[in-house]
C-alpha positions in Angstrom: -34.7 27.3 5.7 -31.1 26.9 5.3 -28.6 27.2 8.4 -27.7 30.3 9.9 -23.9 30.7 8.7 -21.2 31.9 11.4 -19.6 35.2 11.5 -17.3 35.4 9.3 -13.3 35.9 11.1 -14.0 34.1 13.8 -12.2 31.0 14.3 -14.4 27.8 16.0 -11.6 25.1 15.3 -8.0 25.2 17.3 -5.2 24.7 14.4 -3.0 22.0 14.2 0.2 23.8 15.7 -1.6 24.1 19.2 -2.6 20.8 19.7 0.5 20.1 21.2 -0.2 22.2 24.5 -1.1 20.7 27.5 -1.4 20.9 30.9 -2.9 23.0 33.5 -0.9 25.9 35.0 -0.9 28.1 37.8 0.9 31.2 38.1 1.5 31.4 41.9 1.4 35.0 43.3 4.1 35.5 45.9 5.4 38.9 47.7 8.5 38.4 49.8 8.0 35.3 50.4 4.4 35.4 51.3 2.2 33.5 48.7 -1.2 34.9 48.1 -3.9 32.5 49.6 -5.5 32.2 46.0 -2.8 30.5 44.4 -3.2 27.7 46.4 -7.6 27.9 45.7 -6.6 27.6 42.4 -4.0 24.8 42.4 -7.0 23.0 44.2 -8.9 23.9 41.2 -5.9 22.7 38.6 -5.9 19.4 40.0 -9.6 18.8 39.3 -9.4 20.0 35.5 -6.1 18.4 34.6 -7.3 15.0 36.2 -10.4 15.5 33.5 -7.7 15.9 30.5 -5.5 13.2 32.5 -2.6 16.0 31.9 -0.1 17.3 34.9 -0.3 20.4 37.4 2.3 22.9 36.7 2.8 25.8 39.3 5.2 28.9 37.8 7.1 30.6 40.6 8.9 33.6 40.1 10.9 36.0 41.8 15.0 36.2 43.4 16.5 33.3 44.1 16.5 32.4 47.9 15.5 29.6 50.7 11.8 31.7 50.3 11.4 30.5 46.9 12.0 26.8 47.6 9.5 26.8 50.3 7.1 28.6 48.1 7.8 25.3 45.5 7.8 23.0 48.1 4.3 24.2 49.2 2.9 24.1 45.4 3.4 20.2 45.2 1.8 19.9 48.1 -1.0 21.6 47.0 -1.4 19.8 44.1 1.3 20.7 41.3 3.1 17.6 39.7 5.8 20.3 38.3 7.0 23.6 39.4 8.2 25.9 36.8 11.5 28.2 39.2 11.8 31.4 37.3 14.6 33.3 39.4 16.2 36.5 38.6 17.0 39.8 40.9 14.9 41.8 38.6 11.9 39.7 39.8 12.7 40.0 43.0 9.1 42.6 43.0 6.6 42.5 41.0 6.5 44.7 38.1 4.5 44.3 34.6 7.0 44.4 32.1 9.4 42.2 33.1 7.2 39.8 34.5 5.1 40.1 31.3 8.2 39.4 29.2 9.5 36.2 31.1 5.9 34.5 31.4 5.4 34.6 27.6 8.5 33.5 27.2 8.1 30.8 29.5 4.5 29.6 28.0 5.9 29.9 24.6 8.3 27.4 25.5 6.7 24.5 27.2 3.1 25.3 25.6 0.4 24.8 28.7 -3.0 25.0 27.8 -4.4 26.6 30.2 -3.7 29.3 32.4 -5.0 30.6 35.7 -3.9 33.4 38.2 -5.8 34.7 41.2 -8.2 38.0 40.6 -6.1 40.1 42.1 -4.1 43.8 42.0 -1.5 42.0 40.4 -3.1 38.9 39.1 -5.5 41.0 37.0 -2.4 43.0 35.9 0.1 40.3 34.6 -3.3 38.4 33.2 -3.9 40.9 31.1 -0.7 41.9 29.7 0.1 38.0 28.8 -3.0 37.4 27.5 -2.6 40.6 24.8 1.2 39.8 24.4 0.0 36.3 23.6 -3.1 36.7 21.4 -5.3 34.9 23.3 -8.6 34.8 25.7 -8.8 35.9 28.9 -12.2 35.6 31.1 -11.8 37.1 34.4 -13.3 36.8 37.6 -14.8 33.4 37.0 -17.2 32.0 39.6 -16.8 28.1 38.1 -14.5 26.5 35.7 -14.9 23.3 34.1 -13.5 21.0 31.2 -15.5 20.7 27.7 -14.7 17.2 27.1 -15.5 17.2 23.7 -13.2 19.3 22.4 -11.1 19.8 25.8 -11.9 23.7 26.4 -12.0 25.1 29.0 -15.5 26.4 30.3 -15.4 29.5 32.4 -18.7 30.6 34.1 -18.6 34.3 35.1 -21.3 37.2 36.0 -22.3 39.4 32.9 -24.9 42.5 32.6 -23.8 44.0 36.2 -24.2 40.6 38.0 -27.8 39.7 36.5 -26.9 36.8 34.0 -23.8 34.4 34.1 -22.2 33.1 31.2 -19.9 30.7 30.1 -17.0 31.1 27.7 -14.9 29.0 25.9 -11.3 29.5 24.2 -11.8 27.4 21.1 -9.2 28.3 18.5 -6.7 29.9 20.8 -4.2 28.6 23.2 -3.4 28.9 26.2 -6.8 29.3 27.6 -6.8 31.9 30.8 -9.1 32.6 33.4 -8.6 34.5 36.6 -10.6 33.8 39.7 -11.4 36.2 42.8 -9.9 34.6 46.0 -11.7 33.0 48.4 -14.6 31.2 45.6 -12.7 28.2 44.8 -12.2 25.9 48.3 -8.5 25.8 49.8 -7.3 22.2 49.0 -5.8 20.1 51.8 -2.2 19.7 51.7 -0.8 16.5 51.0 2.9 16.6 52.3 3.3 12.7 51.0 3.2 14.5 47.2 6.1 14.3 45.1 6.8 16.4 42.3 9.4 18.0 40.3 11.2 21.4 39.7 12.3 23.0 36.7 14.5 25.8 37.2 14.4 28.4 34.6 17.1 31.3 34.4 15.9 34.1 32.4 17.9 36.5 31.3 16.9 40.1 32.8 18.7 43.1 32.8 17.5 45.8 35.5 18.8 48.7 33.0 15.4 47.9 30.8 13.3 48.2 32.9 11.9 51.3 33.4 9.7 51.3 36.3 11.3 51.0 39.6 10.3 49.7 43.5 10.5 52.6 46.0 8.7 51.1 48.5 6.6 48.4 49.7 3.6 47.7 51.5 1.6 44.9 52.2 -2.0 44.5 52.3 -1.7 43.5 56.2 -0.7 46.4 56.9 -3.0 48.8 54.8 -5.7 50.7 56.6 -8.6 48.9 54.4 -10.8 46.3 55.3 -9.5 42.5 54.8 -13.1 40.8 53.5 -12.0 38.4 51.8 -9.6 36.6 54.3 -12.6 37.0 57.3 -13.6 34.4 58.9 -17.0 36.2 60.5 -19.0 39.2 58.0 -22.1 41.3 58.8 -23.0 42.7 56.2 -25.6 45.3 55.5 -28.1 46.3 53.0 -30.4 49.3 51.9 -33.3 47.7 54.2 -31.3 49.3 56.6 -33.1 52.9 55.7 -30.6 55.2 56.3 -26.3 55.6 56.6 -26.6 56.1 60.5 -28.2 53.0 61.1 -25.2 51.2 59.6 -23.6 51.5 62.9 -25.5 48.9 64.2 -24.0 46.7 61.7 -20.3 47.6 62.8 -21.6 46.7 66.8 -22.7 43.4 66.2 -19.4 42.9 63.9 -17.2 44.7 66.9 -18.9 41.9 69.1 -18.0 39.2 67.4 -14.5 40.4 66.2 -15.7 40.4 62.3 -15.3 42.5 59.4 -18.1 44.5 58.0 -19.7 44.2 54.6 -22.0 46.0 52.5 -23.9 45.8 49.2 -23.2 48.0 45.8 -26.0 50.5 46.7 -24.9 51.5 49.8 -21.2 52.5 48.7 -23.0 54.2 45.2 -24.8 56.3 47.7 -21.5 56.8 49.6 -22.3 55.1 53.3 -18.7 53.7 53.0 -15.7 53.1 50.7 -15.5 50.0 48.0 -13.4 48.4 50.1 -16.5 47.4 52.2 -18.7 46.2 48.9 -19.4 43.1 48.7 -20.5 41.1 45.4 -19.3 41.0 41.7 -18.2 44.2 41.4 -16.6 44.1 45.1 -15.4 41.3 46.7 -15.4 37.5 46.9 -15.5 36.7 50.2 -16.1 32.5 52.0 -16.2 33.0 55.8 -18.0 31.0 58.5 -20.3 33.0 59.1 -22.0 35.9 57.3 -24.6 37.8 58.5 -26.9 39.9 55.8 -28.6 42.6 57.2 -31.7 44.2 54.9 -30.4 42.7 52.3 -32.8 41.2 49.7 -30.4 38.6 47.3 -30.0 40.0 44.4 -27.4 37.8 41.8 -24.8 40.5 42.4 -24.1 40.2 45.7 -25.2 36.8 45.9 -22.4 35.5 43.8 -19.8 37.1 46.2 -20.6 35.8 49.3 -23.3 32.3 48.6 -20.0 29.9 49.0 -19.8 31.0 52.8 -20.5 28.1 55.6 -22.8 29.4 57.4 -25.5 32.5 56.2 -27.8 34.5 58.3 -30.1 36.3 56.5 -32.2 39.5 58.3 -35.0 40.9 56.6 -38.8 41.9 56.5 -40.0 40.7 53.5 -40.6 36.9 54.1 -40.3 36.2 50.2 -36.6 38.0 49.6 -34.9 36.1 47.5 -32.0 35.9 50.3 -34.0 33.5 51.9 -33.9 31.2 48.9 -30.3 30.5 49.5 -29.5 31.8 53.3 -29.1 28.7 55.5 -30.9 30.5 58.8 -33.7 32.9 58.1 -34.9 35.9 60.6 -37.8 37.9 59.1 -38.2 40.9 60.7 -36.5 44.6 61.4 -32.4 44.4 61.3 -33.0 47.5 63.5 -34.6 45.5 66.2 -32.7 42.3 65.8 -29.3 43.6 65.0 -28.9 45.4 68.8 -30.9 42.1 70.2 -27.8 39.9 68.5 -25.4 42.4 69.7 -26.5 42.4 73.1 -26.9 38.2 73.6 -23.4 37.7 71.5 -21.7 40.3 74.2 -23.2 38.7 77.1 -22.2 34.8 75.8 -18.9 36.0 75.0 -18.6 37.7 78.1 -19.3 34.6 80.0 -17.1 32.4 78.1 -14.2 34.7 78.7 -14.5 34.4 82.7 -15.1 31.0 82.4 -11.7 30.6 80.7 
């Protein structure tokens, strides 16, 4: 039987011309002044793959020229970068799509990495895509793990497919630079290393406001939005549908009152409208790493799993002794979250209660 043949207009081998990009980039996500806690993740996460290629770290600032922006490029170094890329101008003083767009393909067109990766954010999933398509070339998003192909240096990015039930890996092959985008808080935060040097590369583009036609009226961080802050918690109770019915999610937001946490659910519960989307938790919510998560009734399924298994410490709650959230959780209680949820509420309040007389 002869071999299968490939599809034909695909391209498996990269052409000549790209060979010539390398290194590993980071577009740094920044918002007057305030770097988003990704960027740094994924400068970790630079380090490891350009030390496979034996390539540099580059880190791409942009934004208005000002003592913020060398702080932000001091930081990048010592998170990892070898070179920060210092793309000022007033017109990216916020972010906006186009023009941001405009200079970063600009800017990759010039010193050629190969690859790319920004945080799975608002913005991050914006500007992604809009390079990417400017560019002609592959984006995977949300990645859960990226790795290095040595045999043809791709990039492999591992990501959730078919609504969280498979993951998959995908490569780049003929097509450079190679992006990804990653959800924050799945990659670890590196240590600083404030003995790093590196170097800067300032880059003046040249903007004019008059082209651009959408405008800032106002800004508002995230801090200060009235939505829940998963992904940055250090302590998550989270609750599933073993919990029977929406009232007796309140006994999920006691126990996270208690201990001063935020509250999580699965997909189900916000498709049957307990709570808003900003409370889901898993691929199609959030990513969240805290110290401590607590899973109420909830049985493990991939899709949730893969947002929240990278957390320190799990607790998992539930009846059925062979729930798959066992398989993974590092403390086990089987039995009602109904029962045990105002039990855990009740002994947390009393020990915290004691420990704040005692200090």
């Amino acid at each position: 039987m002869s071999e299968p043949s490939k599809p034909q207009g695909r391209k498996f081998q990269l052409p000549e011309h790209l060979k010539v990009y390398k290194n590993v980039w980071v577009i740094v996500e920044q918002e007057r002044g305030v770097v988003h806690s990704v960027s740094l993740e994924l400068l970790g996460e630079a380090r490891k793959l350009a030390d496979k290629l034996g390539v540099e770290v580059g880190a791409v600032v942009l934004g208005a020229e000002g003592p913020d922006l060398n702080r932000i490029c001091g930081d990048a170094i010592g998170y990892g970068a070898d070179i920060v890329y210092k793309v000022t101008d007033p017109v990216l003083t916020d972010y906006r799509t186009d023009p941001y767009c405009r200079v970063m393909t600009d800017v990759v067109n010039a010193f050629k990495p190969e690859i790319v990766l920004l945080g799975a954010t608002t913005l991050g999933r914006d500007l992604a895509g809009a390079i990417a398509t400017t560019l002609v070339t592959g984006l995977t998003a949300d990645c859960t793990e990226l790795d290095i192909y040595m045999d043809n240096r791709s990039l492999a990015a591992t990501r959730p497919t078919f609504g969280g039930t498979l993951l998959c890996t995908i490569q780049t092959l003929a097509y450079r630079p190679q992006m990804a985008t990653v959800r924050p808080r799945v990659m670890a935060m590196p240590e600083r290393d404030d003995s790093r040097t590196g170097r800067v590369q300032e880059v003046f583009p040249n903007l004019q406001e008059e082209s651009v036609v959408t405008k800032v009226l106002n800004f508002i961080a995230d801090r200060e939005q009235n939505e829940a802050q998963l992904a940055f918690a250090d302590v998550i109770v989270s609750g599933g549908k073993g919990l029977g019915k929406p009232e007796n999610l309140k006994l999920v937001f006691d126990l996270a009152k208690v201990l001063g946490a935020e509250v999580g659910v699965t997909r189900p519960l916000v498709q049957a409208g307990w709570v808003g989307n900003d409370r889901q938790v898993g691929q199609t919510g959030k990513t969240v790493r805290p110290k401590l998560y607590i899973a109420a009734g909830i049985s493990g399924a991939i899709q949730h799993r893969v947002g929240m298994e990278k957390s320190d410490l799990i607790l998992a709650i539930n009846t059925d002794p062979n729930a798959t959230i066992f398989d993974f959780a590092h403390l086990g209680l089987v039995g009602d979250a109904l029962t045990i949820l105002p039990a855990l509420t009740d002994a947390f309040g009393r020990r915290l209660s004691v420990n704040r007389m005692a200090g």
